[in-house]
VMD Tcl script that draws the C-alpha trace (Angstrom):
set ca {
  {97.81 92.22 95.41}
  {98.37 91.94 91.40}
  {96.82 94.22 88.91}
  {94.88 93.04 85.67}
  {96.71 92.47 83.04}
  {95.50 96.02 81.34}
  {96.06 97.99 84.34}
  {100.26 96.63 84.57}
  {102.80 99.23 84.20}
  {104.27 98.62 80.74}
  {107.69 100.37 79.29}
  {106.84 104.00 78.77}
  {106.64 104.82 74.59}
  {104.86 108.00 72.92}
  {101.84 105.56 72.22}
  {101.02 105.19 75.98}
  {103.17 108.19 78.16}
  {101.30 109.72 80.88}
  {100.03 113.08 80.52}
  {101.94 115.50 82.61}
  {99.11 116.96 84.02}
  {98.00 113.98 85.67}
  {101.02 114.13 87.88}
  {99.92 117.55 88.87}
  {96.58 116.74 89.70}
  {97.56 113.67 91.83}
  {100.03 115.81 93.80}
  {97.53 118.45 94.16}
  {94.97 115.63 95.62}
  {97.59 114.69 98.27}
  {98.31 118.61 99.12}
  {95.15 118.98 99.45}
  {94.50 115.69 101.93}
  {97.34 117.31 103.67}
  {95.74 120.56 103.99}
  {93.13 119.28 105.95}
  {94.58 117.54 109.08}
  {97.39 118.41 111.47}
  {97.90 114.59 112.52}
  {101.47 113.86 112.14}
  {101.46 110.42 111.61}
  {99.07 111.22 108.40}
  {101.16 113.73 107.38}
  {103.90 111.52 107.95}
  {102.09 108.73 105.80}
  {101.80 111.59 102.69}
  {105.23 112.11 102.62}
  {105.65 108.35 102.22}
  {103.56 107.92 99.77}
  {104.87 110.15 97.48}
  {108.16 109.79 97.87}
  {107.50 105.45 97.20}
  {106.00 107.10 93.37}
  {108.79 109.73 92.93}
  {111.39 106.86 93.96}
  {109.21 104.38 91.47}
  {108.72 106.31 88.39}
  {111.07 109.75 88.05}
  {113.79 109.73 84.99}
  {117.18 110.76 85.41}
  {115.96 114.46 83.92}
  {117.66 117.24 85.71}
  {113.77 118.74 87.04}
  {113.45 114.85 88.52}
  {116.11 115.83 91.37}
  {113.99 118.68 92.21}
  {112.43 116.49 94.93}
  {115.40 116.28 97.48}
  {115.69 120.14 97.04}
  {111.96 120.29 98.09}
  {112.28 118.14 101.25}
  {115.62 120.24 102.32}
  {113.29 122.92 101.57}
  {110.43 121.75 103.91}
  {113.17 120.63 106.40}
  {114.62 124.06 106.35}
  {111.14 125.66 106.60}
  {110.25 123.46 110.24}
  {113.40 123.95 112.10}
  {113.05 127.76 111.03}
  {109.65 127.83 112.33}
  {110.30 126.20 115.39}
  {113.18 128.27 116.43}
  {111.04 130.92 116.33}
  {108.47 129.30 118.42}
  {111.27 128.26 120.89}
  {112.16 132.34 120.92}
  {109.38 134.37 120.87}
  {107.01 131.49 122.42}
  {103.17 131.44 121.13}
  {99.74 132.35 122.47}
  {98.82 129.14 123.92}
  {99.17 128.67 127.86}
  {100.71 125.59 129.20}
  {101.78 124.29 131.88}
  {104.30 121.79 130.84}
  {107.49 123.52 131.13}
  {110.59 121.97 129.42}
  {112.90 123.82 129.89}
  {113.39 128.10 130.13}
  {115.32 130.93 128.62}
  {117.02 133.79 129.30}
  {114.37 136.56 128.90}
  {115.61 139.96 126.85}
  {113.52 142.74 128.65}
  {111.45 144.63 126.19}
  {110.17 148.70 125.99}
  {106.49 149.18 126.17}
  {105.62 149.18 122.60}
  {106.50 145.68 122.51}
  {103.91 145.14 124.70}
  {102.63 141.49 124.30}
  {106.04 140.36 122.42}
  {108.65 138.01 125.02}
  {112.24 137.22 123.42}
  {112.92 134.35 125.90}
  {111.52 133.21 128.62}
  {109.76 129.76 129.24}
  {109.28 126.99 126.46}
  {106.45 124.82 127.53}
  {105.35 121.38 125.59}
  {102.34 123.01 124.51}
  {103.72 125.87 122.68}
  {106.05 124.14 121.16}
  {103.28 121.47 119.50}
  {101.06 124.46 118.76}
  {103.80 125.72 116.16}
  {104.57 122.30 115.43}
  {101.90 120.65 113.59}
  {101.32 123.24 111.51}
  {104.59 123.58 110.23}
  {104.16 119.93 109.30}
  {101.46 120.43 107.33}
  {103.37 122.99 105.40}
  {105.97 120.09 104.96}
  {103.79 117.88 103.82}
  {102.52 120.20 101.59}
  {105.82 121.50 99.90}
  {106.80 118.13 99.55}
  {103.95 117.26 97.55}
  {104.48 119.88 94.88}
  {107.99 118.43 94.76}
  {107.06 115.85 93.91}
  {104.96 117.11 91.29}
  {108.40 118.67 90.16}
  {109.89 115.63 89.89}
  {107.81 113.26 87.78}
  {106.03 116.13 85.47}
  {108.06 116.91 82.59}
  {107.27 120.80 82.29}
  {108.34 120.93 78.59}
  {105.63 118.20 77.74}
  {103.28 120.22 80.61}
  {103.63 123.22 78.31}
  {102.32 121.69 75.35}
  {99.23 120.90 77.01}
  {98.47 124.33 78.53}
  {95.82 126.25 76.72}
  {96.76 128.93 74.60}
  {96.26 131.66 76.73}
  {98.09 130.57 79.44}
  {101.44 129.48 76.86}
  {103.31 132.67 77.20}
  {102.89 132.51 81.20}
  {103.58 129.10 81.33}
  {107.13 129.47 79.04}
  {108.21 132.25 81.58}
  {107.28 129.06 84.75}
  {108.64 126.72 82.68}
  {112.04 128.49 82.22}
  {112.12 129.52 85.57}
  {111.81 125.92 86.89}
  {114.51 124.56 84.50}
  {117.46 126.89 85.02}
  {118.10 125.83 88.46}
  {118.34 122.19 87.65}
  {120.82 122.89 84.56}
  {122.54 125.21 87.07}
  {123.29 122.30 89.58}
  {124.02 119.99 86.88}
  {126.87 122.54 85.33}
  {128.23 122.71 89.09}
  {128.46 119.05 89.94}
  {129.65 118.32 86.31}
  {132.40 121.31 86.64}
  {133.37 119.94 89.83}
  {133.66 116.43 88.59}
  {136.50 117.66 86.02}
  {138.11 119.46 89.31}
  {138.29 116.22 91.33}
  {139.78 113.98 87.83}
  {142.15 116.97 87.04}
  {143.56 116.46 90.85}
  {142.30 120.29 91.85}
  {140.07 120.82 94.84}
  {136.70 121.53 94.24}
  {135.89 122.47 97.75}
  {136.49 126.35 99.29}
  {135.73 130.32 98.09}
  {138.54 130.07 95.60}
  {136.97 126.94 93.75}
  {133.52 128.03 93.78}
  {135.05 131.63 92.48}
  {136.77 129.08 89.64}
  {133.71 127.38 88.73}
  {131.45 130.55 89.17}
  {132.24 132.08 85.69}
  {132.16 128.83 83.88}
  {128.97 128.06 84.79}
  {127.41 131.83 84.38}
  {129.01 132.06 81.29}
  {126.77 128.13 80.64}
  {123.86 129.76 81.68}
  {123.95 132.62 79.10}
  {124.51 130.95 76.38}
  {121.72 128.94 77.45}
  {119.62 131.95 77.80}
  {120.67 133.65 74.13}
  {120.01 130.39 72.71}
  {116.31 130.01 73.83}
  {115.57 133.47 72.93}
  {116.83 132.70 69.32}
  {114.63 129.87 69.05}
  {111.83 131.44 70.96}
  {112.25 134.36 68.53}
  {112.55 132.11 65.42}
  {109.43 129.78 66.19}
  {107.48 133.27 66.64}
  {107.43 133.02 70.22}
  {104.64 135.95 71.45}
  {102.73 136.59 68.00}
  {99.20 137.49 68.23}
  {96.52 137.24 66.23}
  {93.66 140.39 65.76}
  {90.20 139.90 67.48}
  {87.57 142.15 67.62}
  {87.76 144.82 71.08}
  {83.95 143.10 72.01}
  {85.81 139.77 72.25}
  {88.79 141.23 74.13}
  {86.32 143.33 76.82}
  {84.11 139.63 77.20}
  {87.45 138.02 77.62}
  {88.67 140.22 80.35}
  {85.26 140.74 82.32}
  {85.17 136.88 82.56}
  {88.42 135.67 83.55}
  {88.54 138.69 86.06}
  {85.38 137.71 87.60}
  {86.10 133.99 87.21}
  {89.34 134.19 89.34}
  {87.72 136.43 91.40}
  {85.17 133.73 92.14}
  {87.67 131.00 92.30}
  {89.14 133.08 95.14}
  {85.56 133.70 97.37}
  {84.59 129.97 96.71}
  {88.23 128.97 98.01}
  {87.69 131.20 100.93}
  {84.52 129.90 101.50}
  {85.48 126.10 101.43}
  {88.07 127.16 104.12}
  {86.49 129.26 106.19}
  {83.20 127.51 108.23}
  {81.33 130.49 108.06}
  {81.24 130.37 104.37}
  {81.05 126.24 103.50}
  {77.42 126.74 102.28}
  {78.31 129.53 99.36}
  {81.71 128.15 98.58}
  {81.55 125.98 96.39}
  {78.70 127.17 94.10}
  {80.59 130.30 93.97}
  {83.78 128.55 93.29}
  {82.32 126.36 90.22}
  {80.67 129.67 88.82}
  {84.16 131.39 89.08}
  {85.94 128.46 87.63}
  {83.23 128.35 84.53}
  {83.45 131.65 83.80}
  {87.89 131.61 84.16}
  {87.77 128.56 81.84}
  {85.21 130.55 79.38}
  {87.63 133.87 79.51}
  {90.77 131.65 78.85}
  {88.89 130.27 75.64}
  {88.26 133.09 74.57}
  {91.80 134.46 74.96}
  {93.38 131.66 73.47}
  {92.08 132.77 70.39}
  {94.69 135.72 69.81}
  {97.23 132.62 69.58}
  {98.46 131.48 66.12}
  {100.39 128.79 67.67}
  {99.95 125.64 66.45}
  {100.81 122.01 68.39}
  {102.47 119.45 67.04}
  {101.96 115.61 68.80}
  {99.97 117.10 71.70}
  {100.04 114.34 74.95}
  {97.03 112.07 74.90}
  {95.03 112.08 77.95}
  {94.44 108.37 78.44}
  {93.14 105.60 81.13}
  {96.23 105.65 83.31}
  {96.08 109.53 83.40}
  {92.78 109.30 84.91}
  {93.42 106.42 87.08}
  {96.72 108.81 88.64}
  {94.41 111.65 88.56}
  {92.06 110.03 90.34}
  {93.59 108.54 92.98}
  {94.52 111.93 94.10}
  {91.26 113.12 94.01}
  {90.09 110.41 95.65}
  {92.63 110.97 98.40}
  {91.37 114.53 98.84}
  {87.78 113.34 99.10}
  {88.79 111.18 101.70}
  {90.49 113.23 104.15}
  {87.47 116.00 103.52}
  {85.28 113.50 104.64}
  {87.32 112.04 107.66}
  {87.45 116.14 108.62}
  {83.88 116.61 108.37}
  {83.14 113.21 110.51}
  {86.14 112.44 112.52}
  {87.57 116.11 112.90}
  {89.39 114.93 116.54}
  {91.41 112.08 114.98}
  {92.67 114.48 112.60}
  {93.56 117.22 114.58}
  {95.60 115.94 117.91}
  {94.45 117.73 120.88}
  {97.23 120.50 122.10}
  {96.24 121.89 125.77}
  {96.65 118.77 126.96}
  {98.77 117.32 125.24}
  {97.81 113.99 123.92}
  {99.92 111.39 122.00}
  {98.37 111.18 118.38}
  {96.65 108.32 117.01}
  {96.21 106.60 113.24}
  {92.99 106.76 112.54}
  {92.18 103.48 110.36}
  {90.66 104.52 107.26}
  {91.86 107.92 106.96}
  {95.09 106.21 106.61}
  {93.82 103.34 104.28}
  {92.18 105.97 101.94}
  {95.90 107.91 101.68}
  {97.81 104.37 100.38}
  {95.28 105.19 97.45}
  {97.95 107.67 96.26}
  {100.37 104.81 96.11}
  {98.17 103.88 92.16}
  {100.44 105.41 90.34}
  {103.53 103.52 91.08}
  {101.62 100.53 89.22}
  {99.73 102.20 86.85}
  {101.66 104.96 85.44}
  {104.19 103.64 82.58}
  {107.70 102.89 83.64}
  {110.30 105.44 82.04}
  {112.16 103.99 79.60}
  {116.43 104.30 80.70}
  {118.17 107.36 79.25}
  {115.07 109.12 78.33}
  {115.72 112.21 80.87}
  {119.28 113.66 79.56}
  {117.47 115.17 76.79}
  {113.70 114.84 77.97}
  {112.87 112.45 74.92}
  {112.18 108.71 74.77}
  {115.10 106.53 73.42}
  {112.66 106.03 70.02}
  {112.82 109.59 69.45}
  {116.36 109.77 69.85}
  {119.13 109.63 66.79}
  {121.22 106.71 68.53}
  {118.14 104.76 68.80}
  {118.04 104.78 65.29}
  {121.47 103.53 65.00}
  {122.21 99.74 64.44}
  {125.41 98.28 66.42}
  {128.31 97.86 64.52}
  {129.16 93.91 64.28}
}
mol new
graphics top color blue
foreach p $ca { graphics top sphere $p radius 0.5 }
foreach p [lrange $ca 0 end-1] q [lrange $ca 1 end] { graphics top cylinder $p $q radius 0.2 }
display resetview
């Protein structure tokens, strides 16, 4: 299959980058998709998908390894989950016993509680689908992690959100500088002929790279505090009560029309209630934005191939809705019995959709993630070789 001409993944420049939020929405599309069945081979299929776009079009930024860290994370999160199930068993009878435990007698006002005991096939896929839907799902937003440059995200937030989204922002870089300062400090262990392995070389590198981290810190405040970082402007107390009533009741809405979409006894309220809320949150944070002075300087143009990544998620979403509404048994393997699950066709053929962005979205240019700016923007780029 070959794309038009128009449609081709050129070299990424500040003329044509992709918005960051269009990464955001397109991971949100595939959460969302994986929200909505308990199929592991679809699940299975999501994480594929978006690990063939991380793998396709993340930079070398520190935030772009935040993707491994989210599938150890997921990993992590299933064996804890079944462990539990293995030890404390689940609700669901079966009669498929693998294999049995040791019961731990219990007093009477653990009543309904069993530590031990037998471990039957059914129990164990009752606890295990949904914990790979939670997979799927963390591995989604890392992915959204890794190809989202949250400095570039921030510029695009509205201007009441800016101070919340600095604190996220922050708070999502430090722990990739932090691993970079550790492998680079143990790098210079290993080529000075130390070990870099043990308590007493993590105690070594320990202070160098705390000591990193606050100078880090002092030197964002400085600049935060020069650049006026958290100056408001004056607006009159009927604008600030109108401001408040609405995003209140806006996320307030957003949160019943959620619960509705979820919920089956609430699908024909939900989402009227949730586009009312989400009017009336996007009307508050309008408002609010006026207390900001801050101004923007070469804001990120939302353009074709941000909608075309955007949409694809979306589409995604819409997809596996629609295969819940219609097909809701190929989506959800049966568990008492047991049955071996199947791919349903075009469930399956609507998630590849997510796989548009690795041929749409612009290819980063090489070296642009050490310093989270494209090589044109960059002094040596400027440079010409010496003959």
């Amino acid at each position: 299959m070959t794309l038009p001409t128009a449609l081709r993944a050129p070299r990424e420049t500040r003329a044509n980058a992709l918005h960051a939020g269009a990464w955001w929405l397109w991971a949100l599309g595939l959460a969302t998709a994986a929200s909505r069945t308990t199929n592991p081979l679809l699940l299975a299929l999501i994480v594929a998908v978006t690990a063939y776009v991380v793998a396709a079009r993340r930079t070398d930024a520190p935030w772009a390894r935040g993707y491994g860290a989210f599938l150890k994370l997921a990993l992590l999160v299933l064996a804890v989950r079944m462990v539990f199930a293995t030890l404390l068993g689940n609700p669901i009878p079966g009669t498929t016993v693998l294999f049995t435990l040791p019961e731990v007698p219990l007093p009477d006002w653990a009543r309904g509680v069993r530590l031990g005991g037998r471990v039957t096939a059914e129990g164990l896929l009752f606890a295990l689908y949904p914990s790979l839907k939670l997979v799927a799902m963390l591995v989604c937003v890392g992915a959204a992690n890794a190809l989202a440059n949250p400095a570039r995200l921030l510029k695009s937030l509205p201007a009441a959100l800016y101070e919340a989204g600095m604190a996220v922002v922050v708070a999502m870089t430090f722990a990739p500088h932090l691993i970079a300062d550790v492998r680079r400090l143990r790098a210079a262990r290993r080529l000075r002929g130390r070990d870099d392995r043990g308590i007493g070389a993590v105690l070594r590198i320990g202070l160098p790279v705390l000591e990193s981290a606050l100078e880090r810190s002092v030197a964002l405040a400085a600049s935060m505090d020069a650049r006026g970082y958290g100056r408001t402007a004056r607006v009159p107390p009927a604008v600030r009560r109108t401001t408040a009533v609405l995003t209140v009741g806006g996320l307030l809405g957003v949160c019943a029309g959620t619960y509705g979409l979820l919920a089956a006894e609430g699908a024909v309220y939900g989402l009227p209630v949730l586009l009312v809320g989400l009017a009336a949150a996007l009307g508050g944070l309008r408002l609010s934005g006026r207390r900001s002075v801050r101004s923007r300087y070469r804001p990120d143009r939302w353009g074709a191939r941000a909608w075309l990544v955007s949409a694809s998620g979306a589409a995604v979403a819409a997809a596996m809705v629609g295969a819940a509404a219609t097909v809701p048994e190929a989506l959800h393997p049966s568990v008492v019995p047991p049955t071996a699950p199947e791919l349903p066709l075009w469930p399956a053929a609507a998630v590849l959709i997510g796989l548009l962005p690795a041929f749409v979205a612009p290819v980063p240019a090489p070296g642009a993630g050490a310093t989270g700016r494209r090589p044109e923007e960059t002094p040596q780029a400027k440079e010409t070789p010496r003959a």
